[in-house]
VEXDREN-2710 file (C-alpha; in Angstrom, 1 decimal):
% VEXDREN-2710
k/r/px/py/pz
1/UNK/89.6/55.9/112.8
2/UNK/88.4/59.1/114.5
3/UNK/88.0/62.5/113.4
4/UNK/91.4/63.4/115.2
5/UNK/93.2/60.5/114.1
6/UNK/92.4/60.8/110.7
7/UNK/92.5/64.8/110.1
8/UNK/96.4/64.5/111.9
9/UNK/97.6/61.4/109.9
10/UNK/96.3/63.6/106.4
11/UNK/98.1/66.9/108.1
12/UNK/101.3/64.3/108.2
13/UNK/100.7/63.4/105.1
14/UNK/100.5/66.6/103.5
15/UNK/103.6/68.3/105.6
16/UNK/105.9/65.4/104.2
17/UNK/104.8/66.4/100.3
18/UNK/105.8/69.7/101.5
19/UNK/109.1/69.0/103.7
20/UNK/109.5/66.5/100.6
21/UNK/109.6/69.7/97.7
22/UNK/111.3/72.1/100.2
23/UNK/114.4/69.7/100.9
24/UNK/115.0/68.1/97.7
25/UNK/112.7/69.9/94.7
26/UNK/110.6/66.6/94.6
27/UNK/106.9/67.2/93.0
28/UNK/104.0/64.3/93.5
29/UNK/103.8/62.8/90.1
30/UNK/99.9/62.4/88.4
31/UNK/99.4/59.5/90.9
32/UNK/100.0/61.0/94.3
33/UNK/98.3/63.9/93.6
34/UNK/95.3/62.1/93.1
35/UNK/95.2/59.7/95.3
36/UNK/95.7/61.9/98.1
37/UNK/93.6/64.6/96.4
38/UNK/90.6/61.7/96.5
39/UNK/91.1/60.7/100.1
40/UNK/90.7/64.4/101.4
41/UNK/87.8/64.6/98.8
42/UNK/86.2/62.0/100.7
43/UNK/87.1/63.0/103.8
44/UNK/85.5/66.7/103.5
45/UNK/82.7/64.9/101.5
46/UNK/82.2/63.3/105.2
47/UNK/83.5/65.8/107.6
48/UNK/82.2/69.7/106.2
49/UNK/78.2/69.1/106.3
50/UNK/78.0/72.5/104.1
51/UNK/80.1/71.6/101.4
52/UNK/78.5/67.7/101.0
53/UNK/75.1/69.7/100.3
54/UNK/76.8/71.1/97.9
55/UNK/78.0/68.4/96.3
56/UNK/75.3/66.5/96.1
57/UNK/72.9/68.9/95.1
58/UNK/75.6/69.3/92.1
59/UNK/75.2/65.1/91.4
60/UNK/79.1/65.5/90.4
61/UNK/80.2/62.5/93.2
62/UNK/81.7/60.3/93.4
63/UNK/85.0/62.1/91.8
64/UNK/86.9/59.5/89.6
65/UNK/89.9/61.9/89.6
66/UNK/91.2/65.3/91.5
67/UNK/89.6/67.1/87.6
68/UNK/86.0/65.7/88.2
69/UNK/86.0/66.8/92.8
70/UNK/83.4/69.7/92.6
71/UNK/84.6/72.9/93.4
72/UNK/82.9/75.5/95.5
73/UNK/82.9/79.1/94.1
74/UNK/85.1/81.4/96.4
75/UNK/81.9/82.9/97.1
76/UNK/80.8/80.0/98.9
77/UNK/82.9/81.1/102.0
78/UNK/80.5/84.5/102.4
79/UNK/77.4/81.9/102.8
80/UNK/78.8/79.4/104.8
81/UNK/81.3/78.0/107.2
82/UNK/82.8/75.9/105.4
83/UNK/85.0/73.7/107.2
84/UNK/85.6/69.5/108.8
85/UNK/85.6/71.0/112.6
86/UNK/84.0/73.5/114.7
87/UNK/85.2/76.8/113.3
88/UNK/85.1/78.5/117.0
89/UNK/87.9/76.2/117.8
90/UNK/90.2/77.7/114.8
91/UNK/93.8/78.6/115.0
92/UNK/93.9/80.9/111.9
93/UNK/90.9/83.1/110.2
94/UNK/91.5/84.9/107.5
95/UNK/88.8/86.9/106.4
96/UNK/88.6/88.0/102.3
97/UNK/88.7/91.7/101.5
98/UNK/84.7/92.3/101.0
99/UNK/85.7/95.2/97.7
100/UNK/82.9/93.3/95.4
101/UNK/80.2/92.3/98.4
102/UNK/78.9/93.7/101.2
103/UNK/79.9/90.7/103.1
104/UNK/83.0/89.2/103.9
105/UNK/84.1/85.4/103.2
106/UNK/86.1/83.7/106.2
107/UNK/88.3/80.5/106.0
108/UNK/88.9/78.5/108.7
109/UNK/92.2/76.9/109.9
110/UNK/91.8/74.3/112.2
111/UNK/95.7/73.9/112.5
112/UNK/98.3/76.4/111.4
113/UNK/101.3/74.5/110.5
114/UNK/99.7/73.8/107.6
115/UNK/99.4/76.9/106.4
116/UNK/103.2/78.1/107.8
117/UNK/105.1/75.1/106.0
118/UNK/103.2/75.9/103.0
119/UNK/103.8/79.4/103.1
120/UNK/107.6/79.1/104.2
121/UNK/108.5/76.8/101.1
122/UNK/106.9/78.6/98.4
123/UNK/108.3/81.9/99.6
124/UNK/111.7/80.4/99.9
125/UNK/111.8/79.1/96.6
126/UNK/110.0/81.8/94.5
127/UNK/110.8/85.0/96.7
128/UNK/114.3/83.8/98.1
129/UNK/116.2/81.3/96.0
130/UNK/119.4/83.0/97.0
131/UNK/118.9/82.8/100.7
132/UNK/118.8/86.3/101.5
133/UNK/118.4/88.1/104.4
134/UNK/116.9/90.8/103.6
135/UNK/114.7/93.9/105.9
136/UNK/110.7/93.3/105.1
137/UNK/109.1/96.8/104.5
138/UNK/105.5/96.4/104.0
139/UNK/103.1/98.1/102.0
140/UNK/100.2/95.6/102.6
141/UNK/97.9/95.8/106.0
142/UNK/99.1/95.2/109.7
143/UNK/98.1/92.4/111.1
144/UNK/97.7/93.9/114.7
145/UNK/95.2/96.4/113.0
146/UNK/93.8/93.3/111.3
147/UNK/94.2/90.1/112.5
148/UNK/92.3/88.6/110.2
149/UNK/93.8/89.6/106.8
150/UNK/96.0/86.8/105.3
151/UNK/98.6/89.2/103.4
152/UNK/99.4/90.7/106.9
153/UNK/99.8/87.3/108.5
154/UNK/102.0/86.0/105.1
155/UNK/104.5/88.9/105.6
156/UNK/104.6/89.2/109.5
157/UNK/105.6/85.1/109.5
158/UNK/108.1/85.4/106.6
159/UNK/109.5/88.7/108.4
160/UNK/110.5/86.6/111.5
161/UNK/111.2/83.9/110.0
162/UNK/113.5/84.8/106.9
163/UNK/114.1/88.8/107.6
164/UNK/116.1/91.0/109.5
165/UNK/115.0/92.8/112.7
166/UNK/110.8/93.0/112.7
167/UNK/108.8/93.3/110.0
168/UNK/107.5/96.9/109.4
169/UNK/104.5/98.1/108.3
170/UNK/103.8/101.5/106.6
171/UNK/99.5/101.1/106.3
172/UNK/97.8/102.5/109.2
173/UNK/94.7/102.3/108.7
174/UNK/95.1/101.4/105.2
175/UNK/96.5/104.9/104.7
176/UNK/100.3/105.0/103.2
177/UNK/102.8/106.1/106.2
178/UNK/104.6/107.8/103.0
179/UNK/107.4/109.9/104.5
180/UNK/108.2/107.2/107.2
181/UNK/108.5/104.5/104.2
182/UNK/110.8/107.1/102.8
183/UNK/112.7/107.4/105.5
184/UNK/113.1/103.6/106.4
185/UNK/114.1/102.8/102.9
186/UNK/116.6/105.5/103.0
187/UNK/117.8/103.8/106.5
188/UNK/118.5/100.9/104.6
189/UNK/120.0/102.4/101.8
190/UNK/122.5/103.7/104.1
191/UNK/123.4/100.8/105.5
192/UNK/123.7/98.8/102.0
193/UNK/120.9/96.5/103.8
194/UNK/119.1/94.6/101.1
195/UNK/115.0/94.9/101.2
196/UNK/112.2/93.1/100.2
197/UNK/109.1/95.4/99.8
198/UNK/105.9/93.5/99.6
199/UNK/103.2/95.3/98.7
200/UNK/99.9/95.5/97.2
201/UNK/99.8/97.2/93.6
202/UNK/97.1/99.5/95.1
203/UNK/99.6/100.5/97.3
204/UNK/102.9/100.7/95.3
205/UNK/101.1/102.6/92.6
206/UNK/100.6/105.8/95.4
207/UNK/104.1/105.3/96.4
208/UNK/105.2/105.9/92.9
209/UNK/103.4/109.0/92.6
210/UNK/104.5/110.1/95.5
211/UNK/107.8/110.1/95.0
212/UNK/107.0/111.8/90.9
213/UNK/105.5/114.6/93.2
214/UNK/108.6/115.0/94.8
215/UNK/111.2/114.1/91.8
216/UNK/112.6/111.6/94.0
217/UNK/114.2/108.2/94.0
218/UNK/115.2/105.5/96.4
219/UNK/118.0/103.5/94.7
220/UNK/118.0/100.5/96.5
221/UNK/120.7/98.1/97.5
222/UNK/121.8/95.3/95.2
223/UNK/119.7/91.9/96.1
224/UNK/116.3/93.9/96.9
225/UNK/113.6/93.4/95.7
226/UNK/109.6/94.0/95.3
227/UNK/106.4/91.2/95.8
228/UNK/103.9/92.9/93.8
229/UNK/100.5/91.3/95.2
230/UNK/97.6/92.4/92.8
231/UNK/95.1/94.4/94.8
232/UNK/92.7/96.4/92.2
233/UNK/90.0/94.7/92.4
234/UNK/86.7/97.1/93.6
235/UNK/89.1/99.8/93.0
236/UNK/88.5/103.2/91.0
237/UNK/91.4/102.8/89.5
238/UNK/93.7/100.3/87.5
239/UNK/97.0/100.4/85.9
240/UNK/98.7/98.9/83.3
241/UNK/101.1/96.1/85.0
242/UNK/103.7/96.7/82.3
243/UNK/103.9/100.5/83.4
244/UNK/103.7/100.0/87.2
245/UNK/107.0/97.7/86.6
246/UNK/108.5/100.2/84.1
247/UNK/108.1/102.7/86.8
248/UNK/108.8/100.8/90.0
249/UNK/112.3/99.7/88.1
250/UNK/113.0/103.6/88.0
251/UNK/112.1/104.5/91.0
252/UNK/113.5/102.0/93.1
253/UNK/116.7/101.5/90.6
254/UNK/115.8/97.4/90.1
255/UNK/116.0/94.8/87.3
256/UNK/113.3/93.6/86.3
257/UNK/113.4/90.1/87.2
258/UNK/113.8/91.4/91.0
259/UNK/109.6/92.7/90.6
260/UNK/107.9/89.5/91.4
261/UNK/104.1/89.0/91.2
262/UNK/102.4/86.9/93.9
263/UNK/99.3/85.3/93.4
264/UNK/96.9/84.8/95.8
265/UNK/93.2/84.3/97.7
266/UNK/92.5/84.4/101.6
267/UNK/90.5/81.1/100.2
268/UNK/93.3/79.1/99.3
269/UNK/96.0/78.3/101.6
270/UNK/99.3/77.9/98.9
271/UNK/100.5/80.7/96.4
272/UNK/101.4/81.2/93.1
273/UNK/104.6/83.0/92.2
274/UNK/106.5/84.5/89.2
275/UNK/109.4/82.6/88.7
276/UNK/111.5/85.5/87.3
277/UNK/113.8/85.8/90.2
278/UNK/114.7/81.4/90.1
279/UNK/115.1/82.1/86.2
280/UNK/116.9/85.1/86.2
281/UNK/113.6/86.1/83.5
282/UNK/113.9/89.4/81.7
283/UNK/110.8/88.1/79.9
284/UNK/107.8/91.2/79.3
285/UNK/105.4/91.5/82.3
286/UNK/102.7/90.4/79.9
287/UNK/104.5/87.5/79.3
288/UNK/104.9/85.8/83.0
289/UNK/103.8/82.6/84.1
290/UNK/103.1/82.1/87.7
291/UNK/104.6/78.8/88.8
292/UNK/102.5/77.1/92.1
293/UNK/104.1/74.1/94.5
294/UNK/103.2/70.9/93.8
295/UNK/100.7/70.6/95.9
296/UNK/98.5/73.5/94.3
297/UNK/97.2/72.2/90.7
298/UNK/94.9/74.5/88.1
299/UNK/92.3/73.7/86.0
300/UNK/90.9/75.9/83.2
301/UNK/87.9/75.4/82.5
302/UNK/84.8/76.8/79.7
303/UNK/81.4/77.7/81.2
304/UNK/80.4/73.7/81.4
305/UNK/82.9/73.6/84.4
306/UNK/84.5/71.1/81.9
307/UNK/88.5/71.3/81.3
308/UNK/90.0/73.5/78.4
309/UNK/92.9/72.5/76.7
310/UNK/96.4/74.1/77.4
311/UNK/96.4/77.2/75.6
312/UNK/92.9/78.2/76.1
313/UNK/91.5/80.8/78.2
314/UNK/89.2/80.2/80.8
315/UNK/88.6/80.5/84.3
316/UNK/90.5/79.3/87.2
317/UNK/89.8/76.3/89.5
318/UNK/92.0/75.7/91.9
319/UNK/93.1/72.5/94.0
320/UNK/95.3/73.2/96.6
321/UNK/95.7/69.8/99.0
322/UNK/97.0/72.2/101.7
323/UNK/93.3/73.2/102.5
324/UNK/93.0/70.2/104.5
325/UNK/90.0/71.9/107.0
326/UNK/88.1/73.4/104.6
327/UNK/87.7/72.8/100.8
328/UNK/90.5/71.7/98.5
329/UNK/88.9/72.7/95.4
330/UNK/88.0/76.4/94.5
331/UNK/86.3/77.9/91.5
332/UNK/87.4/81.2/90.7
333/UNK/86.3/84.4/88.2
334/UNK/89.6/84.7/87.3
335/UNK/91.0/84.1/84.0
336/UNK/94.1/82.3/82.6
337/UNK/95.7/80.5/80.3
338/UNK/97.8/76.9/81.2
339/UNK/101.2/75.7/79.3
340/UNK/102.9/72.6/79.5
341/UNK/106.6/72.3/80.1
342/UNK/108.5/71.9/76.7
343/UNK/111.6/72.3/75.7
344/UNK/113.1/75.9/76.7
345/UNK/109.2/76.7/78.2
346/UNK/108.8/76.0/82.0
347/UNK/105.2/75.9/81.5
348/UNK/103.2/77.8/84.2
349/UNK/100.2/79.8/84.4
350/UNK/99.4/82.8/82.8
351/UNK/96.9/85.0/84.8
352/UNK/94.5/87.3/82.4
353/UNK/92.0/89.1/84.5
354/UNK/88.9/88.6/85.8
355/UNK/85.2/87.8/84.2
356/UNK/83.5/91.3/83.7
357/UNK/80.4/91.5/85.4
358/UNK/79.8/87.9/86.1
359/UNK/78.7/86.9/89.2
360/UNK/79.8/84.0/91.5
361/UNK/79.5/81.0/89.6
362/UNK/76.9/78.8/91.5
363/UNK/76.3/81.9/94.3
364/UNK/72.1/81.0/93.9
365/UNK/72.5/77.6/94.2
366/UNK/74.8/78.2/97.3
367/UNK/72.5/80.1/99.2
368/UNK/70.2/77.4/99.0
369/UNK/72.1/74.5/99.5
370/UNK/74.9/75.5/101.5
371/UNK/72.5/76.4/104.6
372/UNK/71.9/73.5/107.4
373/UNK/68.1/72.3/107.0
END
């Protein structure tokens, strides 16, 4: 089989798991999930030159199971290109933020109905389990100011595809447009035209003082709501989640269950969600769990790289089987905690923060290995 044949029978593959979970709700049980997690192991094994160096110089291969397939730190994609085609020919780049390094990481898509169908169903079922149609303000960066930022991309597609009207934007420049957000909010308001503001919590956190400054509040219709996106990382300044809600909620006159988190990385082509708005959860911010499709799996792991047990915290390593072009397993600094589903628990993720002061895992051994010799 050639390179084509085989890299569009897997994209098949994968969009059916998708179509699958969109249509009827059905996840891949412990089986499929491996075997198909194996088969694009071995296929990037033989197709991204970068990323077998890797591996190898690791001695972690053959994988026996989608746990054991090596993951590259998400700083891998600053020292390499790592993906199974010629990345010139690519259909999507996204390019990571660059707040904790000097350079920038860039994934490759060779295709992007990968990423679109992916996108489209999580969204759908996370961010709009009642259907609605709602206007897309957005608080997160243009993408025809940058192209290459996968937030911008996320939104724009969903606007089309799922809004009202166009999308619109209130960075320029990644400065907040404040008093034409104001006044495009208060368009909708007028119209009793539901919104979805999607927004990085860099972002929402000057809107909210912005409107303290001016005692002001934008009650908004009834079926709006906010997709908070994270966004202080390599910032001067954090806030407490619980109190950016608290606020937001005031400001903006919602429940609490209509302030979803989205989680995230221009490395990974699938998302994680709160699933507050499919649960109708009132539950404390603190207390979330961010639910991923069924092709996206976690592993938690201790400093071995090995597994932790549910309930442990450790850091994140992700296996998304949507990054068909590029690597499907991705070791992160972030921290969390994994649940199983239980009676009257829906399992989940919980996200904790990041690793203080720790770099990359692996970054010196990427360097070396990662380059063509």
């Amino acid at each position: 089989m050639s390179y084509r044949e085989e890299s569009d029978a897997l994209d098949a593959d994968i969009l059916r798991v998708i179509a699958a979970w969109y249509r009827t709700g059905r996840a891949l049980d412990d089986d499929a999930f491996d075997a198909l997690a194996l088969r694009l192991f071995d296929y990037q094994f033989r197709y991204n030159e970068p990323y077998a160096r890797y591996c190898a110089a690791t001695g972690r291969t053959p994988p026996r199971s989608w746990h054991d397939v090596p993951p590259v730190p998400a700083g891998a994609f600053k020292e390499a290109v790592l993906a199974t085609f010629d990345s010139a020919t690519a259909a999507l780049t996204f390019e990571t933020s660059g707040t904790t390094a000097a350079r920038s990481g860039r994934h490759y898509f060779e295709t992007g109905a990968l990423y679109d169908a992916a996108l489209l169903a999580g969204f759908d079922r996370f961010m709009l389990p009642d259907g609605a149609r709602l206007r897309y303000f957005n608080l997160v960066p243009n993408p025809d100011e940058r192209s290459q930022s996968s937030l911008g991309y996320m939104m724009r597609h969903v606007g089309r595809c799922r809004g009202i009207g166009e999308p619109e934007w209130y960075l320029q420049d990644d400065v907040l447009a404040f008093d034409e957000f104001v006044a495009g909010v208060e368009s909708a308001i007028a119209e009793a035209r539901p919104v979805c503001i999607a927004t990085t919590a860099f972002a929402l956190m000057h809107v909210l003082d912005a409107l303290d400054e001016r005692r002001k509040q934008l009650p908004l219709p009834a079926g709006s709501r906010v997709m908070e996106t994270g966004g202080f990382k390599g910032r001067t300044r954090v806030v407490d989640r619980s109190d950016l809600y608290e606020r937001t909620g005031r400001a903006f006159a919602l429940p609490r269950h209509a302030i979803v988190a989205e989680y995230g990385m221009t490395e990974l082509t699938s998302q994680y969600y709160d699933d507050v708005l499919t649960r109708g959860d009132a539950r404390s911010v603190d207390a979330r769990r961010k639910h991923p499709p069924p092709w996206l799996r976690t592993r938690v792991v201790g400093a071995d790289g090995n597994t932790l047990p549910n309930g442990t915290v450790g850091a994140l390593v992700h296996v998304d089987l949507a990054n068909r072009s590029s690597c499907i397993a991705i070791a992160t600094e972030d921290l969390g905690v994994q649940f199983d589903p239980s009676d009257g628990d829906a399992g989940g993720l919980m996200l904790i923060g990041r690793e203080r002061g720790a770099s990359l895992r692996g970054c010196s051994l990427d360097a070396e290995t990662l380059q063509p010799r």
